[in-house]
C-alpha positions as CSV (number, residue, x, y, z in Angstrom):
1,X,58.1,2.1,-11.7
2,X,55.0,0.2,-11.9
3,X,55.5,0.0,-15.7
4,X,58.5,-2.1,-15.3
5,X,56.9,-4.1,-12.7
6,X,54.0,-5.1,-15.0
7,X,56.4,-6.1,-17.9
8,X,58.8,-8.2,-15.8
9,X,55.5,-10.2,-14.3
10,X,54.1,-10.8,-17.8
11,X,57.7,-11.8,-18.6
12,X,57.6,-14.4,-15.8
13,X,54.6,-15.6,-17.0
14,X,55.3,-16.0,-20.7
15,X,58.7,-17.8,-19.7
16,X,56.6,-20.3,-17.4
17,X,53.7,-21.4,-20.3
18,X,56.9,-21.3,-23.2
19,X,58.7,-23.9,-21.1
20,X,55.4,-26.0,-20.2
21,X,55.0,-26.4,-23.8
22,X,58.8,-27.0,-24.4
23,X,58.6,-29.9,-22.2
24,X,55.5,-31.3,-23.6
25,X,57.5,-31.4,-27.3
26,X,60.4,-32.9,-25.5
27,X,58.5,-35.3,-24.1
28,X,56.5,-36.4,-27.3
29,X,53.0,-35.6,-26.0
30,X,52.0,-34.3,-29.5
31,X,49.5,-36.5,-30.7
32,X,49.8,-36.2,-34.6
33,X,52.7,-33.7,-36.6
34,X,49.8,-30.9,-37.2
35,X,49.4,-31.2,-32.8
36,X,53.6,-30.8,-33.3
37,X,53.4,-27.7,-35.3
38,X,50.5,-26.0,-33.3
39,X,52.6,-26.2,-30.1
40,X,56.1,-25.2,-32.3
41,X,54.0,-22.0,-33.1
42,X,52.8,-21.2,-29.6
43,X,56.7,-21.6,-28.4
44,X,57.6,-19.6,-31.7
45,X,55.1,-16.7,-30.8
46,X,55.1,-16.8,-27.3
47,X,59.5,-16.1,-27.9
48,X,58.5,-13.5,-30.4
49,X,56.2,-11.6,-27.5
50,X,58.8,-12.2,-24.4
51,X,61.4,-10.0,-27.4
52,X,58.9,-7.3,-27.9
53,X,58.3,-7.0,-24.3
54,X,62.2,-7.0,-23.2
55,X,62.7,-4.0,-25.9
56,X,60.2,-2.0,-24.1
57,X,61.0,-3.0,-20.4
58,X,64.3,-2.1,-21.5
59,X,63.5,1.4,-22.8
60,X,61.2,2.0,-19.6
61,X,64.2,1.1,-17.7
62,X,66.5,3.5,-19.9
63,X,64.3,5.9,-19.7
64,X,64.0,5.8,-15.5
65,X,68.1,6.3,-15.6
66,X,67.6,9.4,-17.6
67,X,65.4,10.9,-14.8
């Protein structure tokens, strides 16, 4: 289903920028705390979107079992 196809690709995606930022905490590249924070609530919300998008991909793929 192309549905599926879409979610898992943005999922991909989502997963590749959260760990580019993940890496750039680890390795200190915030400048200041507030440059700290910012990129703690991109990983924060970019987790909170890759959540929402699993719950639906999983009901799209619940719902292509059914059929």
């Amino acid at each position: 289903m192309m549905e599926t196809r879409v979610l898992e690709f943005l999922l991909k995606n989502i997963k590749t920028i959260e760990d580019q930022y993940t890496v750039a905490i680890a390795g200190k590249s915030a400048k200041n705390y507030d440059e700290y924070c910012e990129m703690c609530g991109v990983i924060k919300g970019l987790s909170f979107c890759k959540q929402e998008i699993d719950t639906v991909l999983k009901r799209f793929i619940a719902d292509e079992d059914l059929e």
